[in-house]
Structures are given as C-alpha cells and as structure tokens.
C-alpha angles and dihedrals in degrees: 000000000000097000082049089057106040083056084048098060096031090060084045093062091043090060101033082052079067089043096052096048095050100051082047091058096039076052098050100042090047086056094056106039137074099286094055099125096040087063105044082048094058093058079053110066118108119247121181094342091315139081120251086235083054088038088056106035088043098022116036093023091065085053076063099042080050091055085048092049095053098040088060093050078053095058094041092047108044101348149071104321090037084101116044102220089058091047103059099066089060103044089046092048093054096044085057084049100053097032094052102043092048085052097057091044088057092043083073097022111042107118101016127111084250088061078109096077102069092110091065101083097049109080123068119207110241096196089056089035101053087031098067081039088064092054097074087056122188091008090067108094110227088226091066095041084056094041087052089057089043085063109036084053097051087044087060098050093059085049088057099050094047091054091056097048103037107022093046097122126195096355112223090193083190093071094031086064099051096050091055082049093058085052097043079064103046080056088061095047088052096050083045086059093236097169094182113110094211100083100043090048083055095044089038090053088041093053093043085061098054091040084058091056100047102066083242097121101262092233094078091076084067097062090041092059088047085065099048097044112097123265088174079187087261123131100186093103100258098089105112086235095056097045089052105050094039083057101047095053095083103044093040091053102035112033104008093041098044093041088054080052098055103044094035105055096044088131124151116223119217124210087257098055097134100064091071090079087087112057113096099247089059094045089055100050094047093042087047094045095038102029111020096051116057084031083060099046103039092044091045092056093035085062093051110046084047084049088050098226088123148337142244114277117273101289106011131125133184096260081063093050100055078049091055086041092055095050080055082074096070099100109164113131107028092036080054094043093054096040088068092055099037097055137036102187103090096211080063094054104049091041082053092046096052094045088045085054092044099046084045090051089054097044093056095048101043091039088050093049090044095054089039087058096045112039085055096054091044082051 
C-alpha cells in the first residue's frame, strides 16, 4: 500500500509540475496584457471580510501545509525516517539545503532592509522538484526519487518553522492562546484514540480562526492538525492519516496549488527586466537558489557518509546528488510564499517573484541536464 501510494503521488506531481507551469504562463501573460488591471482586481474582491488572494494564501495554503504535515508523519511512521540511520541523509541534507543558502542570501543582503528574505531560498518545491525528476523516467532509481521527498519534506518543514518564528507580526497572545488551546484538546482526542475526522476538521478550522487572528500565519495551523490527526501506525488505508493524506493529493496539486499560482505570479515585466539581476536581494536569491542550494546538499551529505552515519540510497552516486541538489534549487511556491511575508514594498516583491521563476527555471534545467548526464553513464 504504501509503494502504491508513494507512485501515486509521484505521477501526481508529474503531472501537477505541467499543471503549475501552465497556470504560471496564463498568469504571466494576463498581467501584462490589456486586461492587467481587470485581473489584479479580481484577487482582490472581499469575501467574508477578506480578500480571495488572502482566502487562498491563508485559507487554501494551510490545506498544503496540512498535506506537508501529514506526509512527514508518513515518513516517521512507516517511512524514511522510521529507521534513524535512513533518516539522517535526508534531514542533513536538508539542513545543508536550508543553512547555505541562507548564508549566501545574507552574503548580498546582511544589513539591508531585504535582510528579511532570507527565508525565500530554503524550500524546495516538491511538485516542480519531483516533477523534472519524472521526466528521466525508468533510469531514475527509486531510492533517489524517495530520497528527494525525504528532502523536500524536511525542507518544508524548516519553511514552516521559519514562518512561524520571523514573519509572526503583531503577536494577540489571547488568541494565540486559544488557538494553542484548541489544539491542547485535539491532543487529547487523539490520546483518547478518537479516530473520527469530524472533531479534529472542526477544531482544525476553529484554530485556524484564532491563529488568523493572532498575527501567527494561519497555515501553521495546518501543520499543527496534521499532529493531532491519527496515524494509528496502520498502512491499510483505513488510518485517518492516511486517509487523509491519500484524499488531499489530488485537490493540493491540482486546484489549491495551481490557484496559489495563478494569483501569486501576476507580475508585470518592464522593458528593463533584466536589470533587475543586480540589485542584492536578486543575487541572493539566485545565489541562494543556484549556488546555495546543491553546495548545501551535496556538502551536507558529503560530511555524514565520511562520517559513517549513513550512506548514499541504493544506486545512487555523487554526480546524481549535485544533480538532486540542484533540483533543490527549484523554489517556486514556498519561496513565494515567503516573499509575501517577508516584504511589504511591492516593487520588492515582483522583482523577488520573477527572480524566484527564473532561478526555478534554472534549477530544473540544469538539474535535469546534470542527472541526465549522470544516471546514463551509471546504466
């Protein structure tokens, strides 16, 4: 079941990868066209007190940080990091992948107002990611395309985090504190062993409210549902985890995911866009994206199989892991994501957005060329 379901989702997010990069051009071409204005206003209508770009980067986004949540439960349950000496090549991988590209952001970046960026080259996007990956088909060692999750997962995971420590704006610790309560108690159902899913969707969209209101980033409620829900260490398909996860992959990858897309990379493009290259905060993303990146990943898991704590997946050598850490590289929706906390000045964040597509874009070919490379000559 759980093979079944790891090639399930890894042809979803082949397929989601197409999907992605279609709604991004129909995006790009609406925002610079005639009916420009038409379009931005449309993300813009209130709906219940907020706006739909608020609805889907608050709303629908914590239904992805739930996915996330529960894939990683997957992985420490029955997966990769059920057994500690798999999961260390993967989280230190990630760690690499989150600590240098930070690093090289800040190299152009320390000291400036856009300091506060620095978030934006650590995740890597796992649809984009496992998507390019796809594309190589049988030579692709199943090993490396788990190994990849793994990562991105874990890489996530560290996004997450940094959202809730550094972009937590004008803390309510009242409703902070109720929200924590909520959550306090879905800890209880789930200690209690109440398997039903209605109780913890009610207390998860309750909690979600109150995180709202907090200034915490309401898709950390996401992540904190995905906690409380029931693993029940069973794989049959009837753990509410499972069930869970296994019904949110198509939706996330192919509505929530493609909708973020669409409201999220409206950016017009001027005649002098390539200027933009030279200010700091693109040379750090791209640094971070291009550089940081496979340097962090490779270097990371270079240190621990010397160190003998693990060793590289079944079939796997180091020319295909600069390509993996190069594949890393492809940012998109978290660094996104994390641009429109990070930055208010909207001259900042479409100059971020189309340095964050155009390093992506990079990653995945080069990433794509390298493994290419690489997997035919280890045939």
């Amino acid at each position: 079941m759980c093979n079944k379901l790891l090639k399930k989702i890894i042809n979803d997010e082949k397929s989601g990868g197409i999907v992605l990069i279609f709604c991004t051009i129909v995006s790009l071409i609406i925002a610079n066209s005639a009916f420009r204005e038409g379009y931005l206003h449309f993300w813009n209508i209130s709906l219940a007190g907020l706006s739909l770009e608020l609805w889907i980067n608050d709303g629908l986004m914590a239904i992805f940080f739930l996915m996330i949540g529960l894939e990683l439960k997957r992985e420490v349950f029955i997966g990769e990091f059920s057994r500690p000496r798999n999961a260390i090549l993967p989280v230190a991988a990630a760690l690499g992948g989150m600590v240098v590209p930070v690093a090289f952001f800040l190299l152009f970046n320390l000291g400036l107002p856009t300091q506060s960026g620095l978030g934006i080259p650590m995740a890597t996007d796992i649809a984009f990611a496992l998507g390019v990956l796809s594309l190589l088909g049988k030579r692709v060692p199943v090993s490396l395309k788990v190994f990849l999750m793994a990562l991105a997962v874990v890489d996530d995971l560290g996004a997450i985090l940094v959202i809730a420590i550094f972009y937590t704006k004008d803390l309510m610790l009242l409703y902070l504190s109720i929200a924590l309560g909520i959550f306090a108690f879905l800890i209880v159902l789930n200690r209690l062993k109440v398997y039903s899913l209605i109780p913890y969707f009610i207390g998860g969209a309750i909690m979600w409210y109150f995180m709202l209101l907090s200034g915490v980033h309401a898709t950390i409620s996401g992540v904190l549902l995905a906690m409380v829900i029931p693993f029940a260490g069973r794989t049959d398909g009837r753990s509410p985890s499972f069930v869970v996860m296994h019904k949110l992959h198509l939706p996330v990858t192919f509505i929530i995911l493609p909708v973020f897309a669409l409201a999220n990379t409206a950016v017009t493009i001027s005649s002098d866009w390539h200027t933009l290259f030279a200010e700091p905060i693109s040379l750090g993303i791209l640094s971070g994206l291009l550089l940081g990146k496979p340097i962090g990943i490779a270097l990371a898991c270079l240190i621990v199989v010397l160190a003998k704590f693990s060793k590289l997946p079944v079939g796997v050598n180091w020319y295909n892991m600069v390509g993996v850490g190069l594949l890393g590289g492809i940012g998109f929706t978290m660094s996104i994501f994390i641009t429109l906390l990070a930055f208010d000045d909207q001259q900042v964040i479409d100059t971020s957005k189309i340095v964050i597509l155009t390093s992506s874009l990079l990653a995945g070919i080069l990433g794509y060329a390298c493994l290419h490379l690489t997997l035919k000559k280890s045939k």
